[in-house]
KEKE-3310 file (N, C-alpha, C; in steps of 0.2 Angstrom, whole numbers, plus 5000, padded with zeros to 4 digits):
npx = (5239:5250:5254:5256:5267:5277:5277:5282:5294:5299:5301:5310:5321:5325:5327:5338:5345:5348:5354:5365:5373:5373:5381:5393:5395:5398:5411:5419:5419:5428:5439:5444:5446:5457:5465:5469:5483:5494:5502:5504:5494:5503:5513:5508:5514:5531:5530:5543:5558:5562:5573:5584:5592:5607:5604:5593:5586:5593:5592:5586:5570:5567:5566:5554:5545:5527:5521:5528:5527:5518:5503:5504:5501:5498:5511:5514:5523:5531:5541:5548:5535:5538:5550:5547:5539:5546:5553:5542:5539:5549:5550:5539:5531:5529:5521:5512:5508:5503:5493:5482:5481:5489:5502:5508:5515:5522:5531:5542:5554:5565:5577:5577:5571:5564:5555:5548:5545:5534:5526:5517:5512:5497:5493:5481:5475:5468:5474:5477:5491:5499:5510:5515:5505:5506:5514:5503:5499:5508:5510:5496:5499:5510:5503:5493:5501:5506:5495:5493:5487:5492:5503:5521:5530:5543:5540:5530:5539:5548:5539:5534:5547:5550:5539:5539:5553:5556:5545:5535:5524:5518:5523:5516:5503:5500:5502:5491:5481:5483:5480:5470:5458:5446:5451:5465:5458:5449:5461:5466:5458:5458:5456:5466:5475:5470:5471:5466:5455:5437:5434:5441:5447:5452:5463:5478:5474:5469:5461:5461:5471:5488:5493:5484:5469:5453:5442:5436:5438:5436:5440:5431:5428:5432:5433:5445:5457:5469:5476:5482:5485:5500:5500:5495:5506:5514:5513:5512:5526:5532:5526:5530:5545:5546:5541:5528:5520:5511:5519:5534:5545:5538:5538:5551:5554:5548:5553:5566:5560:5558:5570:5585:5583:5580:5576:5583:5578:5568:5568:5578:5589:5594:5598:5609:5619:5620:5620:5626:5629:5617:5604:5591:5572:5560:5545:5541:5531:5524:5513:5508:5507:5507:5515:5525:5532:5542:5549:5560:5572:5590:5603:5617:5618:5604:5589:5575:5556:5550:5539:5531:5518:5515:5506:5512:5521:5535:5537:5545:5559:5553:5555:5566:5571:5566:5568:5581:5580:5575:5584:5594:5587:5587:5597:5605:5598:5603:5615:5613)
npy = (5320:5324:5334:5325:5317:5329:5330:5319:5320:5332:5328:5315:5324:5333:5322:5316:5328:5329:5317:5319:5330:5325:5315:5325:5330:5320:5314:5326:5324:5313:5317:5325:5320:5310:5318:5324:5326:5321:5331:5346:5362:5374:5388:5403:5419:5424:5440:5452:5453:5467:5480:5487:5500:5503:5514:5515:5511:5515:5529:5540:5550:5532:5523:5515:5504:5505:5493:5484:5489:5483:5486:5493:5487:5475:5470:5464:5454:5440:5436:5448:5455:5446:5450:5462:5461:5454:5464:5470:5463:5464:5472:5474:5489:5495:5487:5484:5496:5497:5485:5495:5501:5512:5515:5516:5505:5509:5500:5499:5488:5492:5488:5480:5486:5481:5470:5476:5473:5474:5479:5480:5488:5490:5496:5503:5509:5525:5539:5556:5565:5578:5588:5579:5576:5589:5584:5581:5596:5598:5588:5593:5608:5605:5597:5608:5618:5610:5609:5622:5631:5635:5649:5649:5654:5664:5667:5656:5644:5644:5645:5632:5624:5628:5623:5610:5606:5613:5613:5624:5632:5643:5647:5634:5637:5647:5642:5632:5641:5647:5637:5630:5623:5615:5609:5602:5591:5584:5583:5573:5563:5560:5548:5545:5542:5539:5543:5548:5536:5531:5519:5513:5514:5528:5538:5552:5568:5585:5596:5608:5626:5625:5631:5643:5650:5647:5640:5623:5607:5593:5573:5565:5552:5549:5562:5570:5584:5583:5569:5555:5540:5523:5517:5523:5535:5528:5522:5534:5538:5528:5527:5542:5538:5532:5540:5545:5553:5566:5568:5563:5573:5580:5573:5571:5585:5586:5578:5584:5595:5588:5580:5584:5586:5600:5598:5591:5580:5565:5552:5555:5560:5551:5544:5552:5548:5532:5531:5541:5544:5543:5550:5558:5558:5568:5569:5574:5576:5582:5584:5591:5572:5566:5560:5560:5553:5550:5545:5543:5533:5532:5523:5518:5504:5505:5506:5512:5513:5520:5524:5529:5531:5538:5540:5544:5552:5547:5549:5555:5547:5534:5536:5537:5525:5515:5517:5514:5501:5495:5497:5491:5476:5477:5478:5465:5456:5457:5455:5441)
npz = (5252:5247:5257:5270:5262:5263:5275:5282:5274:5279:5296:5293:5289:5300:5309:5303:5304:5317:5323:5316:5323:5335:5332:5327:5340:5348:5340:5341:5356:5358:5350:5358:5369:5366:5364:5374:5391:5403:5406:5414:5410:5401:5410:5416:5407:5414:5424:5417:5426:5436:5435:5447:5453:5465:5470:5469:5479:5490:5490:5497:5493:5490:5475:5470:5459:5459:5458:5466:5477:5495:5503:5518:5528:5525:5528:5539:5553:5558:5566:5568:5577:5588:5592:5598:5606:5615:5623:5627:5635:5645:5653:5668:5669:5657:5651:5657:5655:5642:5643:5647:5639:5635:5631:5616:5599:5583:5573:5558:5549:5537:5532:5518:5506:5497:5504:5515:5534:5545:5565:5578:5595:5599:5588:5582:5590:5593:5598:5610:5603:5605:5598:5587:5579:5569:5557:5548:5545:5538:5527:5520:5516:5510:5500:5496:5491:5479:5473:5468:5475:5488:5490:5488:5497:5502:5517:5520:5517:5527:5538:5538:5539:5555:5561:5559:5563:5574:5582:5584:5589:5586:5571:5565:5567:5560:5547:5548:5547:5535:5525:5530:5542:5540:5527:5531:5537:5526:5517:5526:5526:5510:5499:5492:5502:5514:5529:5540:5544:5546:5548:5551:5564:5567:5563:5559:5567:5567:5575:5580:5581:5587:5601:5605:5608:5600:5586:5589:5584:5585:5584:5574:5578:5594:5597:5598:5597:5593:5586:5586:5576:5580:5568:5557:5556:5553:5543:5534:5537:5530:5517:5515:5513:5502:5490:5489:5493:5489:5477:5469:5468:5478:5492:5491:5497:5508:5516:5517:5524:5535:5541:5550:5563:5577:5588:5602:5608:5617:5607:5599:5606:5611:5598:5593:5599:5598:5583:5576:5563:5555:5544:5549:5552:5557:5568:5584:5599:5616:5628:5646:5652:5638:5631:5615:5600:5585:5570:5557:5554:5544:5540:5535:5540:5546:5545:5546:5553:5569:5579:5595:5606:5623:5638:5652:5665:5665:5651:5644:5647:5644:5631:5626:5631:5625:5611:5611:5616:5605:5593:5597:5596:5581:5577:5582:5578:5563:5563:5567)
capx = (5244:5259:5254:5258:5273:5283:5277:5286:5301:5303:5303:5318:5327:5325:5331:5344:5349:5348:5358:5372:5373:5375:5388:5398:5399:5403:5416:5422:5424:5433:5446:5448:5451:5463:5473:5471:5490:5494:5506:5500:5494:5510:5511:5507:5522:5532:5531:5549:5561:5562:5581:5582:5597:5607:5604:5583:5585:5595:5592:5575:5564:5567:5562:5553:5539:5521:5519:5531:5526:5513:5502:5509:5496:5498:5518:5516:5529:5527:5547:5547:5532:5541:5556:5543:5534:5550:5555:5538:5538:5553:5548:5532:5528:5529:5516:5504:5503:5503:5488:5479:5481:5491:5507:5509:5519:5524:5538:5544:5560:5567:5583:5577:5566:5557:5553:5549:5542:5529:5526:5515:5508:5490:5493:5477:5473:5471:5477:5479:5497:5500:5512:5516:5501:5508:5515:5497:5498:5514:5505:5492:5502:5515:5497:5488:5506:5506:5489:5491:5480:5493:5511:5527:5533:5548:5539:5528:5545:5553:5535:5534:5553:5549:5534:5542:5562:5558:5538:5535:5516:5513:5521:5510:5494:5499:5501:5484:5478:5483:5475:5461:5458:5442:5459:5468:5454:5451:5467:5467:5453:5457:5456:5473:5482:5469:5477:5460:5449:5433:5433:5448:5450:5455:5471:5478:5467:5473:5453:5462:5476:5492:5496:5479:5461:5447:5436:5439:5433:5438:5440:5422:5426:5434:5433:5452:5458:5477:5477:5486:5488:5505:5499:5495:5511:5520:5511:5514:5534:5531:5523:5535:5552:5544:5540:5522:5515:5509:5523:5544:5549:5536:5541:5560:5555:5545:5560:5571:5560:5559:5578:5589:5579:5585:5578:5587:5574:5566:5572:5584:5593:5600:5600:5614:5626:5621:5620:5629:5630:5613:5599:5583:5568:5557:5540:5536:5525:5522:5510:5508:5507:5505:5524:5525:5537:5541:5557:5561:5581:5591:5609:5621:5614:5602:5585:5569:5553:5548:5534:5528:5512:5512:5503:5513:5525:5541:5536:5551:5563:5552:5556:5574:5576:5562:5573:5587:5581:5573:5589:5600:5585:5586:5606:5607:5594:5603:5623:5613)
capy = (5316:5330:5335:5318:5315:5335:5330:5315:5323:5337:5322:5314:5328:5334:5316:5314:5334:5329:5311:5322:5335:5319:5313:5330:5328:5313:5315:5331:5321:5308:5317:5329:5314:5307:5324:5327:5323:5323:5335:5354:5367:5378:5393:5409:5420:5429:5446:5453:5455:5474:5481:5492:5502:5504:5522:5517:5504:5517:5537:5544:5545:5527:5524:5507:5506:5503:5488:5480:5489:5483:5490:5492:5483:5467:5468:5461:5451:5436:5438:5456:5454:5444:5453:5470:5457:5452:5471:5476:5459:5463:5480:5476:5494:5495:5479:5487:5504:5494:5482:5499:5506:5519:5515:5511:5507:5506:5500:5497:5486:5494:5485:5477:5490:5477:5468:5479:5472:5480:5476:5484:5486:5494:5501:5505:5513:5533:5544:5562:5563:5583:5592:5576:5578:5593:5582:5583:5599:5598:5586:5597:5614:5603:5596:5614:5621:5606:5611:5629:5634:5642:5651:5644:5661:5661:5664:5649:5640:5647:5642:5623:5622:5631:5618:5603:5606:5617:5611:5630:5634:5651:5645:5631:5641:5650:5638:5631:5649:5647:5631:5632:5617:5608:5606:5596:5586:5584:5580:5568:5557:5558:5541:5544:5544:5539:5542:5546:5531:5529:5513:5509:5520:5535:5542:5556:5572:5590:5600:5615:5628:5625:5637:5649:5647:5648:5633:5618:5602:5587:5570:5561:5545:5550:5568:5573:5590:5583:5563:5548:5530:5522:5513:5528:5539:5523:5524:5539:5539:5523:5533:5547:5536:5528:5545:5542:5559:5570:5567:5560:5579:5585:5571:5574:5593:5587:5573:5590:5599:5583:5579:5588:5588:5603:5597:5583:5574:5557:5546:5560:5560:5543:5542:5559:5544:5526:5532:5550:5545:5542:5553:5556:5562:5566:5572:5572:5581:5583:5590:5586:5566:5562:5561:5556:5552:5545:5544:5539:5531:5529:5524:5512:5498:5504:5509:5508:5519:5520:5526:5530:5537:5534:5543:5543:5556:5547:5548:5556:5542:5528:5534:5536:5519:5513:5516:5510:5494:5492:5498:5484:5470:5475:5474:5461:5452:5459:5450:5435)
capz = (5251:5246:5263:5271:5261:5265:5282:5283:5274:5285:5301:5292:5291:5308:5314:5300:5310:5326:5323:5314:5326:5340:5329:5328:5346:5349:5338:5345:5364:5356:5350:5364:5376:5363:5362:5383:5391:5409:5408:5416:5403:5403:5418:5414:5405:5421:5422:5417:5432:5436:5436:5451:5456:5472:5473:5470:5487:5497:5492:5499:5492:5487:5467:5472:5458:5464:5459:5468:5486:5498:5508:5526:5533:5522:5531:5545:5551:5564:5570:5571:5582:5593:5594:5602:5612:5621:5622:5629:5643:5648:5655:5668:5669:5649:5650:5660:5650:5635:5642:5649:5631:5637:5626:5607:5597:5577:5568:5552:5545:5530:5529:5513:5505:5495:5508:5522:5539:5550:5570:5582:5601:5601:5583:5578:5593:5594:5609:5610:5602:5607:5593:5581:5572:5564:5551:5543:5543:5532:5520:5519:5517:5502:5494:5491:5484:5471:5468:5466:5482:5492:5486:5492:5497:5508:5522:5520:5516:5534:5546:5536:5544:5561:5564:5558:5564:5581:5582:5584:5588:5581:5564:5564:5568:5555:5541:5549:5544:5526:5523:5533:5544:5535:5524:5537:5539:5521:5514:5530:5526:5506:5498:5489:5510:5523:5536:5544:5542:5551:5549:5552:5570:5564:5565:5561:5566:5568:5573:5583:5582:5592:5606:5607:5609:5594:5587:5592:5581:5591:5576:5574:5583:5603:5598:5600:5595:5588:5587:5580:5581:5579:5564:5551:5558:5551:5536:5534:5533:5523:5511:5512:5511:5493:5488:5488:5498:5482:5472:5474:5471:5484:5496:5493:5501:5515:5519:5519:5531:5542:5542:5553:5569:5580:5596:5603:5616:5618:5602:5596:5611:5609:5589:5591:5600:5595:5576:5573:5555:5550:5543:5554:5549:5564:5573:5590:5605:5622:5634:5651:5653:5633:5626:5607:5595:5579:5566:5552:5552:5537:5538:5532:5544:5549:5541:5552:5556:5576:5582:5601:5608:5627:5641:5659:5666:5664:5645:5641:5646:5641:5623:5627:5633:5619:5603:5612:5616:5596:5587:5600:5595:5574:5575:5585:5571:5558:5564:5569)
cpx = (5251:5260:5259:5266:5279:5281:5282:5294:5302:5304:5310:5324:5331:5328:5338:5349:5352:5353:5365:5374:5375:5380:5395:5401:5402:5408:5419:5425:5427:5441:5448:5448:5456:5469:5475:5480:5489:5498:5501:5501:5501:5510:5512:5513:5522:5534:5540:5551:5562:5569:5581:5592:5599:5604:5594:5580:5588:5594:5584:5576:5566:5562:5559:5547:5533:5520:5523:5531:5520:5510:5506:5506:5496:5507:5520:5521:5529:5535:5549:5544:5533:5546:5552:5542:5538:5551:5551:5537:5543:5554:5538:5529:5527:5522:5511:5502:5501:5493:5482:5477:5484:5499:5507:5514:5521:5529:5538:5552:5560:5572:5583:5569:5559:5554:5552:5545:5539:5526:5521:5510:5501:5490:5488:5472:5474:5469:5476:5489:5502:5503:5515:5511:5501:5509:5508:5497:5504:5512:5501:5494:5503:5508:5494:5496:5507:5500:5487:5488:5485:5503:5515:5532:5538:5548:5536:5533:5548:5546:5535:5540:5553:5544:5537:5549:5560:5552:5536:5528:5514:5515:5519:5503:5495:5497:5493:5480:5478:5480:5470:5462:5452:5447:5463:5463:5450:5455:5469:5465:5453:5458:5463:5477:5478:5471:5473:5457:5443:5431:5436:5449:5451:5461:5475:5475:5470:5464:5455:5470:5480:5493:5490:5472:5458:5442:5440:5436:5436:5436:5432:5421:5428:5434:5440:5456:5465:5477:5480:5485:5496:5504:5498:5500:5516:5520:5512:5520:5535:5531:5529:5544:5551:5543:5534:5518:5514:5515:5529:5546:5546:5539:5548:5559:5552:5549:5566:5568:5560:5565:5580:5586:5583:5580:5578:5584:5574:5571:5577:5589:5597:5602:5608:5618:5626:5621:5619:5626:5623:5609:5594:5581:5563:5551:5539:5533:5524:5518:5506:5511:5508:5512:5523:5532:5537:5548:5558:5570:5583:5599:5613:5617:5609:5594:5577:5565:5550:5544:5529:5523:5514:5509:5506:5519:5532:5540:5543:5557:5560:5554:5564:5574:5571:5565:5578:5586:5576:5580:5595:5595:5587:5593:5606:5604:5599:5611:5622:5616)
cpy = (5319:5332:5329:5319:5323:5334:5324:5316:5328:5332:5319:5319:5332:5326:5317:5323:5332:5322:5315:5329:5331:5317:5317:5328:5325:5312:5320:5327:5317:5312:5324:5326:5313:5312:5324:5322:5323:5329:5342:5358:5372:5385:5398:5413:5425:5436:5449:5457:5463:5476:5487:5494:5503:5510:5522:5512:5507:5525:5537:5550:5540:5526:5516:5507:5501:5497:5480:5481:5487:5488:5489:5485:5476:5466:5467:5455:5449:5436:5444:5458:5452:5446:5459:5467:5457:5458:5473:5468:5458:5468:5479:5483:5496:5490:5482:5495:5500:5490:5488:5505:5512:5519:5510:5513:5505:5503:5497:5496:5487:5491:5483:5482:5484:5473:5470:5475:5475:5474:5481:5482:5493:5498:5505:5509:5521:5537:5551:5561:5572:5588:5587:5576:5584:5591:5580:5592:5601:5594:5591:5602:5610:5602:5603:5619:5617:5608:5616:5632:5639:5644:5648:5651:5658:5662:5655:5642:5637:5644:5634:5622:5622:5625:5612:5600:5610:5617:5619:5630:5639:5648:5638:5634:5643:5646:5633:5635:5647:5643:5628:5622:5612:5605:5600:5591:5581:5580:5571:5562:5556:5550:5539:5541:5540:5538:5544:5541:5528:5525:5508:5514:5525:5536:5547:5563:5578:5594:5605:5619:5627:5633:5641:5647:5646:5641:5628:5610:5595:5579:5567:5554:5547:5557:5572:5576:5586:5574:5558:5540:5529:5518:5519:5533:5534:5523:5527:5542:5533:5526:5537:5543:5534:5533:5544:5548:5566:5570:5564:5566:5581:5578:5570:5582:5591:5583:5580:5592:5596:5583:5584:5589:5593:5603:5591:5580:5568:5553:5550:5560:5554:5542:5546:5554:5536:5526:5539:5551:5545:5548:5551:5561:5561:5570:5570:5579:5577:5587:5586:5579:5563:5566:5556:5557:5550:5547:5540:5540:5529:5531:5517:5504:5499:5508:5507:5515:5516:5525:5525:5535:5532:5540:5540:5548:5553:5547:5549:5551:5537:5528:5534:5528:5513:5510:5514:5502:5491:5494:5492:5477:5469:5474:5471:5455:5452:5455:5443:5428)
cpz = (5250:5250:5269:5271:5264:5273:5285:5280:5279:5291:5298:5291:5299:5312:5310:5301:5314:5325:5319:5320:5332:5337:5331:5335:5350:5346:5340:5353:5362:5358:5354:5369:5372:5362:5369:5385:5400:5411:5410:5410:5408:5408:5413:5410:5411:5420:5422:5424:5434:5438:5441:5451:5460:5473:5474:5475:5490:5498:5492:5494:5488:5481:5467:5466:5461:5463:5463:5476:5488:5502:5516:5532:5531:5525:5536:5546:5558:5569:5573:5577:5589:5597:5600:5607:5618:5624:5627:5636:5645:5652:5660:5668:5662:5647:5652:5656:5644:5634:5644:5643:5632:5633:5620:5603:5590:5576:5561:5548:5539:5527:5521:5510:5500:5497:5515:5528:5545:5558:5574:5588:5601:5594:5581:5584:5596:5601:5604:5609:5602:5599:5586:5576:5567:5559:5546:5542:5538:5526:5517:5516:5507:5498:5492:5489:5477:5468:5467:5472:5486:5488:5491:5492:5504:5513:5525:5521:5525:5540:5544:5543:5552:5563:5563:5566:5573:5585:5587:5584:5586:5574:5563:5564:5561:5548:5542:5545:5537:5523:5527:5536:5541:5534:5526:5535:5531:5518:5519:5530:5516:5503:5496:5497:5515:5527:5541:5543:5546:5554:5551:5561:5571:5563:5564:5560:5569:5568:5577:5583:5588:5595:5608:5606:5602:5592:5585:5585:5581:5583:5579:5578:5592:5603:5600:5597:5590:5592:5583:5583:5578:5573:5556:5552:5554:5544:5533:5530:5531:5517:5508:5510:5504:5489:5484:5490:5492:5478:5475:5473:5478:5490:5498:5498:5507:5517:5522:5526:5539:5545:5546:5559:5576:5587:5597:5610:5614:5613:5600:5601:5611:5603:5589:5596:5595:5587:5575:5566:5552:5550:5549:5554:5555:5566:5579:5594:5611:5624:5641:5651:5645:5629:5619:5604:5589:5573:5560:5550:5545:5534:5535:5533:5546:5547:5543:5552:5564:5578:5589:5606:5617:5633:5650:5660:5665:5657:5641:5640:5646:5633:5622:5625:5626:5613:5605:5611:5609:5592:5588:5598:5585:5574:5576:5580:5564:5557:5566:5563)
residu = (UNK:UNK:UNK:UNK:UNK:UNK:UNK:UNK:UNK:UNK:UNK:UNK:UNK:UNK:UNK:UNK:UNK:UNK:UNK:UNK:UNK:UNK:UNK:UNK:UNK:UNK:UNK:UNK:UNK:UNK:UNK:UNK:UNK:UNK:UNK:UNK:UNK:UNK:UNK:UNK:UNK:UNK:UNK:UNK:UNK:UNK:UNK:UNK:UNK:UNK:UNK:UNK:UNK:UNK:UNK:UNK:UNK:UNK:UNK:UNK:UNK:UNK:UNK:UNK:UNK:UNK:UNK:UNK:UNK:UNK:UNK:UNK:UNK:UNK:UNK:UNK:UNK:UNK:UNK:UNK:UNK:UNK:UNK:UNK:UNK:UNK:UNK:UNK:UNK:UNK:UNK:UNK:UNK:UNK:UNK:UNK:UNK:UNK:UNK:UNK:UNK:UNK:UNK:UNK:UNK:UNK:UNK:UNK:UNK:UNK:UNK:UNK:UNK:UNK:UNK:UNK:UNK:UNK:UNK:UNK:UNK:UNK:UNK:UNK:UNK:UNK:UNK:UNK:UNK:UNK:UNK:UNK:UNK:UNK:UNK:UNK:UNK:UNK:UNK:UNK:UNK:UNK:UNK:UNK:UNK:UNK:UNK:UNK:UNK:UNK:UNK:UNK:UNK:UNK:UNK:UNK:UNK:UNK:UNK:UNK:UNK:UNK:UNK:UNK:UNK:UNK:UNK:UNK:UNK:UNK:UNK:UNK:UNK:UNK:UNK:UNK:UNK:UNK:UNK:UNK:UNK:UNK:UNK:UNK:UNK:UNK:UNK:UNK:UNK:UNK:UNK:UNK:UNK:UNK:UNK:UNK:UNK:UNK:UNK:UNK:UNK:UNK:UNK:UNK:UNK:UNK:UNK:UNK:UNK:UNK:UNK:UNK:UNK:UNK:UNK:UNK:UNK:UNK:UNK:UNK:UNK:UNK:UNK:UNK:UNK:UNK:UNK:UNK:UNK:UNK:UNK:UNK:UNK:UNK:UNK:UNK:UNK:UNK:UNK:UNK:UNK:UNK:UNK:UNK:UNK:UNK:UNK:UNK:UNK:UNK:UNK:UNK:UNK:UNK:UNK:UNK:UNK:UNK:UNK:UNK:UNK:UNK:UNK:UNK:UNK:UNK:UNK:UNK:UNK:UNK:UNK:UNK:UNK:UNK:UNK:UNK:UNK:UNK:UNK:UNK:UNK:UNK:UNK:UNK:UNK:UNK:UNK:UNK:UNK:UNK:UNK:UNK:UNK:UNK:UNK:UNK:UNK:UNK:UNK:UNK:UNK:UNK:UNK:UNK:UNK:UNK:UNK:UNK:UNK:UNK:UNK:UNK:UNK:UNK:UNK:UNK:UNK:UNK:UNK:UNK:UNK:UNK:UNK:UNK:UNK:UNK:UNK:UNK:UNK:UNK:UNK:UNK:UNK:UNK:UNK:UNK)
# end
């Protein structure tokens, strides 16, 4: 019978639980409908405005901080595009090396550093680009002096210039020599830079000394000794105008060795009349049929990087008349 009776106590309680336990919650959805509103719960708090200075939107390396740059590849830009497009059909022999993959080309509007615009034909397509892939071996070079690996002795100083400023083959070989080409290839595909990407097409690939024989190590996708696309050369001087390429001191020194360009072909040949006054910071190469270029402008108005891989003998004066007819589309954009 004691049995019984705690057996029927413990059942009332387990109801007179479970009927309070149902209550609570019925009472809880009550009055959380009775408090709900229409109004929107209130928006996030916004992250404070960022005070920039003129001198950190107009002196290279620009002091942009990271979290207000994009990648290049998210800066696409459906006007820009249009501007190349006209540029590149209004030229049939420009049309046909373009649909043959035989010209490409980058660009990058700076005008508004924090919102820059990016355009391009064949971008992500890699050619043999002759002597403008040296500028990996200036990455390269400036990265194992940050890292202690090689001395910054004032020869080292004097072949950086010579390869850059006069695209000098023996001092290049040389600074190859001193950081070993693995190295190159290396610092090329690091995850901080990719400027190689496997996956992305490649881009840019330095697997043999300029000027003289020895081993050859051709990139792992078309096998091409010295290659680029116009899409990671852009990146590149993106990278380096924000002071993004091992450090803003080390890419203040590689913006020095770029600047000044003392020879005045393809795009430099026109820059040195239609824009005396600006800065330009410059790689290109030739050999045989495959003319390259590339530049990074940066003057009052006019603030842009250009980039051209094309493969045909007149190469020289398609880049001539190239950056002419993109410096007359951005100003004429720019006074519209």
């Amino acid at each position: 019978m004691q049995q019984t009776t705690s057996t029927r106590q413990h059942g009332r309680i387990l109801r007179w639980a479970s009927i309070s336990v149902f209550s609570l919650l019925l009472f809880s959805l009550f009055a959380w409908t009775g408090s709900r509103t229409d109004e929107p719960l209130a928006p996030p708090a916004e992250t404070p405005a960022v005070e920039l200075s003129e001198e950190a939107l107009t002196s290279l390396p620009l002091q942009v901080p990271d979290s207000l740059l994009c990648p290049l590849s998210e800066l696409s830009d459906e006007e820009l595009q249009a501007q190349l497009n006209r540029i590149l059909d209004a030229n049939p022999s420009w049309a046909a090396l373009a649909r043959s993959k035989k010209l490409s080309i980058g660009l990058v509007d700076m005008r508004d550093p924090l919102h820059a615009r990016y355009a391009g034909i064949n971008k992500k397509e890699m050619v043999y680009a002759a002597s403008l892939p040296k500028i990996a071996v200036l990455l390269t070079s400036i990265q194992a002096i940050e890292n202690g690996d090689l001395k910054e002795t004032p020869e080292v100083k004097q072949d950086m210039r010579l390869m850059i400023a006069k695209s000098n083959n023996a001092a290049t070989t040389r600074m190859i020599d001193r950081v070993g080409i693995d190295q190159i290839a290396r610092v090329m595909q690091d995850p901080r830079y990719q400027f190689y990407d496997r996956s992305n097409k490649g881009g840019l690939w330095v697997g043999k000394a300029y000027g003289r024989g020895g081993a050859r190590h051709g990139d792992p996708i078309k096998n091409i000794s010295h290659a680029a696309t116009a899409e990671q050369v852009c990146r590149y001087y993106y990278l380096l105008a924000n002071g993004l390429l091992v450090s803003p001191e080390r890419s203040k020194q590689m913006l020095e060795i770029m600047g000044n360009p003392e020879l005045h072909h393809k795009f430099v040949n026109v820059l040195d009349r239609i824009a005396p006054d600006a800065q330009v910071f410059r790689k290109s190469g030739s050999w045989k049929n495959w003319h390259a270029d590339s530049v990074l402008v940066w003057g009052k108005n006019r603030k842009y990087i250009l980039v051209g891989l094309a493969e045909t003998p007149e190469g020289e004066q398609l880049m001539r008349d190239l950056i002419r007819q993109v410096d007359r589309a951005l100003m004429a954009s720019r006074n519209a």
